[in-house]
ZASE-117685 format. One record per residue (C-alpha): residue number from 1; x, y, z. Coordinates in Angstrom, 2 decimals. Layout:
 guvex      c1      c2      c3
   NUM       X       Y       Z
...
END
This chain:
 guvex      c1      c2      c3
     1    0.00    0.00    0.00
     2    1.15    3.57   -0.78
     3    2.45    5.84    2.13
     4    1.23    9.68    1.92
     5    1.25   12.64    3.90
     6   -1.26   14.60    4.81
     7   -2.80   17.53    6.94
     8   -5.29   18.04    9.41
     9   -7.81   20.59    8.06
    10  -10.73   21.16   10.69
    11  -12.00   19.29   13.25
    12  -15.56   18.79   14.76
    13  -18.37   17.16   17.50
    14  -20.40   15.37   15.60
    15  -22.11   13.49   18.71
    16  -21.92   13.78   22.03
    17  -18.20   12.22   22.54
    18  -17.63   11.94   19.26
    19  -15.55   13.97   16.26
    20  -15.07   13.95   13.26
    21  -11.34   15.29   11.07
    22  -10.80   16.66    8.14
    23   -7.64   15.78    5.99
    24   -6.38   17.23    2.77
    25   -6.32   14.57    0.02
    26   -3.05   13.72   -0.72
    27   -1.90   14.05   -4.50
    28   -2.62   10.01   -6.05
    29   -4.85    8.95   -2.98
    30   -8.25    7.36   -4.24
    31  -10.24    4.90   -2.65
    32  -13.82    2.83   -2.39
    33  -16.50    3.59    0.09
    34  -16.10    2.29    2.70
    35  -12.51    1.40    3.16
    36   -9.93    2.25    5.75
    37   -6.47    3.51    6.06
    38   -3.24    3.50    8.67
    39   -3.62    7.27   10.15
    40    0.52    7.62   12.09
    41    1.23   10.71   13.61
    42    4.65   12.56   13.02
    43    6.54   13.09   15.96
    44    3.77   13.23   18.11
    45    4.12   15.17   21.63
    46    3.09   12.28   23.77
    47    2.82    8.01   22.85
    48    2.06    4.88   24.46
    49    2.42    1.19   24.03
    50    0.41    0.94   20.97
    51    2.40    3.71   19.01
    52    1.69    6.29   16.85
    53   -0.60    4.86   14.07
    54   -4.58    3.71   13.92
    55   -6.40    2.38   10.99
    56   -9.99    4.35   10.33
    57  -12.05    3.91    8.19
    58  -12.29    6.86    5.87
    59  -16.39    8.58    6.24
    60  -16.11   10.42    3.22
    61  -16.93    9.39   -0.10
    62  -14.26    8.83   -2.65
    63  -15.75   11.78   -4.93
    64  -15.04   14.45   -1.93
    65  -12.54   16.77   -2.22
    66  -10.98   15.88    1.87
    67  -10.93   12.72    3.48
    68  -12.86   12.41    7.00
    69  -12.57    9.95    9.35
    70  -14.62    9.78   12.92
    71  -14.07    8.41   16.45
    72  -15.49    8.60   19.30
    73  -13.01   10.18   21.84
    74  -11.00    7.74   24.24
    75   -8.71    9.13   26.78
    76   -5.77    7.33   25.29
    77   -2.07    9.00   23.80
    78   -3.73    8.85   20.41
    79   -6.67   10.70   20.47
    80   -5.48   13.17   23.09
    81   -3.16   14.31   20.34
    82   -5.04   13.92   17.68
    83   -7.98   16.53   19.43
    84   -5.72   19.06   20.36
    85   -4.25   18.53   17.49
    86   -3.99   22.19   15.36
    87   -4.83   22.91   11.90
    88   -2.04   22.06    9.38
    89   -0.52   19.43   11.55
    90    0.83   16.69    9.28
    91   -0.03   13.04    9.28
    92    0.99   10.01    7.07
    93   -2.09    7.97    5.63
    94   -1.34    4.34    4.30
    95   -3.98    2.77    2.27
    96   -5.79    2.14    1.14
    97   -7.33   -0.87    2.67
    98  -10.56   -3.36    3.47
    99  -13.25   -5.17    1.54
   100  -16.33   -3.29    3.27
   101  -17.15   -2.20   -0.18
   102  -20.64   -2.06   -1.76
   103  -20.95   -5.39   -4.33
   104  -21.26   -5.05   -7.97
   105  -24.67   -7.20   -8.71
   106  -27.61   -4.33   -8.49
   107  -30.29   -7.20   -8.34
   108  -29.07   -7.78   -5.09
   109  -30.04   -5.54   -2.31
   110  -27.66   -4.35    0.44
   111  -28.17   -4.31    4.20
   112  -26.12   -1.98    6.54
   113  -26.24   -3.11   10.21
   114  -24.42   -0.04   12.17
   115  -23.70    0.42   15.95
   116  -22.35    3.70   17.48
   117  -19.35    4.76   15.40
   118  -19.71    1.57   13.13
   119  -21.76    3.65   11.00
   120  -18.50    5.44    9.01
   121  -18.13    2.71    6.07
   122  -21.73    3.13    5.28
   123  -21.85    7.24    5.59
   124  -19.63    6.64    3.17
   125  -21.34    4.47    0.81
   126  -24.89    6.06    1.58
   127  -22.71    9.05    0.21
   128  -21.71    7.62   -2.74
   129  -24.58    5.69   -3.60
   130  -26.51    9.24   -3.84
   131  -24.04   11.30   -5.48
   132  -23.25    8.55   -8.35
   133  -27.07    7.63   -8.42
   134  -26.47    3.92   -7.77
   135  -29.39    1.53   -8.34
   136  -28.71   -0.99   -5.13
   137  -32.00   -1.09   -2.87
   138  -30.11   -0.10    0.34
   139  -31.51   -0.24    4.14
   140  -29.39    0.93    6.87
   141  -30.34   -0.32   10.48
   142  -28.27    2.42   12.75
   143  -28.24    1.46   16.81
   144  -27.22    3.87   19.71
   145  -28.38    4.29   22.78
   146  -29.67    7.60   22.63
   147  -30.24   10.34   19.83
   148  -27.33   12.38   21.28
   149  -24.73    9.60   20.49
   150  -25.57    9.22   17.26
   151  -23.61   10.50   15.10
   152  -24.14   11.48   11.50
   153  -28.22   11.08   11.94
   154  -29.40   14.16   10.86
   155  -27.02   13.89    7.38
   156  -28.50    9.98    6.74
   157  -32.00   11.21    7.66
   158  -31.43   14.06    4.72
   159  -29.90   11.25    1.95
   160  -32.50    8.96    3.08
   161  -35.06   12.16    1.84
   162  -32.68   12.61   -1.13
   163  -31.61    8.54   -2.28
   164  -35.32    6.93   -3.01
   165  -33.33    3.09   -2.90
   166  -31.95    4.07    0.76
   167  -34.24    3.82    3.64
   168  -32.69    4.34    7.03
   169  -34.06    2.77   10.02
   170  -32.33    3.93   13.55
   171  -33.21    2.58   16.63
   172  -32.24    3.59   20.58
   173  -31.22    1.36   23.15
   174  -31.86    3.93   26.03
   175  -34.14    6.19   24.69
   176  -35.58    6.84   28.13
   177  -32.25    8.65   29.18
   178  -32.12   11.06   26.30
   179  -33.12   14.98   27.17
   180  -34.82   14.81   23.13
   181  -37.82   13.23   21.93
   182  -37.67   10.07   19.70
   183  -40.32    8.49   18.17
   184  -38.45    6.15   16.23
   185  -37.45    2.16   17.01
   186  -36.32    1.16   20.04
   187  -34.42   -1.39   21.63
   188  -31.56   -3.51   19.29
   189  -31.06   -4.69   16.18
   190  -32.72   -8.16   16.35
   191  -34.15  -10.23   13.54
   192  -37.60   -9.43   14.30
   193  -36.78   -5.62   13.45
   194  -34.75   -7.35   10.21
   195  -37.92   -9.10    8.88
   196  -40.47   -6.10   10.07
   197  -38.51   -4.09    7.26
   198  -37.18   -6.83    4.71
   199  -39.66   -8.90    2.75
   200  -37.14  -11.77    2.13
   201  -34.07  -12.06    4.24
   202  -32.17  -14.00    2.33
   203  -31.88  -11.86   -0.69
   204  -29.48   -9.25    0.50
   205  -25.97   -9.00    1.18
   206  -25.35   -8.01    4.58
   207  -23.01   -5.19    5.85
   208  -21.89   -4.64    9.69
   209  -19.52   -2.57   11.27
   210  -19.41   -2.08   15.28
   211  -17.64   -2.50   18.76
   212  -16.67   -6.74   18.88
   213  -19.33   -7.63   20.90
   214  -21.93   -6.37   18.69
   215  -20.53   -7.47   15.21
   216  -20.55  -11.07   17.05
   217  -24.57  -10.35   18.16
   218  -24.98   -9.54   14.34
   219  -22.95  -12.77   12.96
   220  -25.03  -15.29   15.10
   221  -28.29  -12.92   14.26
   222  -27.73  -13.49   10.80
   223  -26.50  -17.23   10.63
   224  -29.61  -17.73   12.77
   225  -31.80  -16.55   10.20
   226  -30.05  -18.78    7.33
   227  -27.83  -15.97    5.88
   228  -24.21  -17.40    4.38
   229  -21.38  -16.77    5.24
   230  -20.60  -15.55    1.73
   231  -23.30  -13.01    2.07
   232  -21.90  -11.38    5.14
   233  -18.65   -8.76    5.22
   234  -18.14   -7.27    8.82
   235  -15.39   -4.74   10.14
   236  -14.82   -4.38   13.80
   237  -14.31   -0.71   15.48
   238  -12.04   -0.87   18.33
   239  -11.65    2.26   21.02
   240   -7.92    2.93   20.96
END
C-alpha cells in the first residue's frame, strides 16, 4: 500500500463524545467507500504502548474533495493528540485498505447493520450511492443508545429524503435517558426488526460494522436466520 502525507484541516463534535477530522487529500490517494487507512502521527508530543498509528475507516466518499474519518473520543495517547491537534498538523495515511465495499450485482439488495461509530463505512457508501445515483435497494439499520450519540443522523436522515433506494431505520437502546424526543425504534437490532422491514431475508448481502461484541450479536443474528457466510462482510471498530 502507498504511504502519503497529509494535513489536518478542521476538526468537529459530531455526537456527544464523538468527532469527526478533516484531511487534505493527498496528491494520487483514491479509494472505495467504505474502506480504511493506517492514520501515524509525526513526531507526536506524547505516545504509548500501541504507538503512533490507527487504521480508520475513511467517512467520506471517494468523490469528496478531503478525506474524514470519525471516532469517538478515548482518553488514550492517540486521540489526546489527535484533538488538540492544530490545523495544518501533518499526518501520514497508508492505504488504502478493506473489503467493506458495496458489491457489484444491483439485483441484489444491500443491508447496513451499524452500531455507534460503526456507521462510518456506510456514511460513506450512503454518500456515494446518492451522489453517483447507484441503483442498489439499500436499508441501513443504525443502533445507539440515545439520539445524542448518534452520530451522522441528521445527514442519513437528509440522503434517506434525497436517495429513493436508501431507507434508514435507527433505533435507541436507552431512549428513556435522552433529554430529546424520539419516536423512532427502540431497543436492538434483532431479527424481528430485520424481517419487520425486509420482505425476504435471504436476498441481500449483509453489511456490519461495530464495537466486537456487537458485530458477534450480528454474525449469530444473521447465521440464525439462514444468511451465508458468503453473504456477510463485517469490520470491527475498536476504542484505541
Amino acid at each position: 500500500m502507498a504511504i502519503h502525507e497529509t494535513k489536518l484541516l478542521r476538526s468537529e463534535t459530531v455526537a456527544e463524545g464523538t468527532m469527526a477530522f478533516h484531511f487534505e487529500r493527498p496528491a494520487g490517494f483514491a479509494h472505495q467507500a467504505g474502506q480504511n487507512a493506517l492514520f501515524t502521527l509525526i513526531d507526536p508530543p506524547q505516545d504509548d504502548s500501541q504507538g503512533p498509528s490507527r487504521p480508520f475507516t475513511i467517512a467520506s466518499a471517494p468523490h469528496e474533495a478531503d478525506l474524514m474519518i470519525a471516532t469517538r473520543m478515548r482518553d488514550t495517547a492517540f486521540k489526546r493528540v489527535l484533538k488538540s491537534a492544530a490545523a495544518g498538523t501533518r499526518l501520514r495515511i497508508e492505504g488504502p485498505a478493506g473489503a467493506m465495499v458495496l458489491h457489484d450485482e444491483v439485483s441484489r439488495p444491500a443491508v447496513f447493520l451499524a452500531g455507534g461509530i460503526g456507521v462510518t463505512p456506510f456514511l460513506s457508501m450512503a454518500r456515494h450511492a446518492a451522489a453517483a445515483t447507484l441503483a442498489h435497494r439499500i436499508w441501513l439499520f443504525y443502533s445507539n443508545r440515545r439520539p445524542e450519540d448518534a452520530a451522522f443522523l441528521d445527514e442519513l436522515s437528509a440522503l434517506e429524503r434525497a436517495n429513493p433506494n436508501l431507507r434508514l431505520i435507527a433505533t435507541m437502546a436507552e431512549a428513556q435517558k435522552s433529554s430529546r424526543p424520539w419516536h423512532g425504534e427502540t431497543g436492538f437490532i434483532r431479527r424481528e426488526l430485520l424481517e419487520r422491514h425486509i420482505r425476504d431475508l435471504l436476498a441481500p448481502v449483509y453489511y456490519f460494522a461495530g464495537p466486537p461484541a456487537m458485530t458477534m450479536a450480528m454474525q449469530s443474528m444473521l447465521e440464525g436466520a439462514g444468511i451465508s457466510a458468503d453473504d456477510m462482510r463485517s469490520e470491527e471498530f475498536y476504542g484505541y
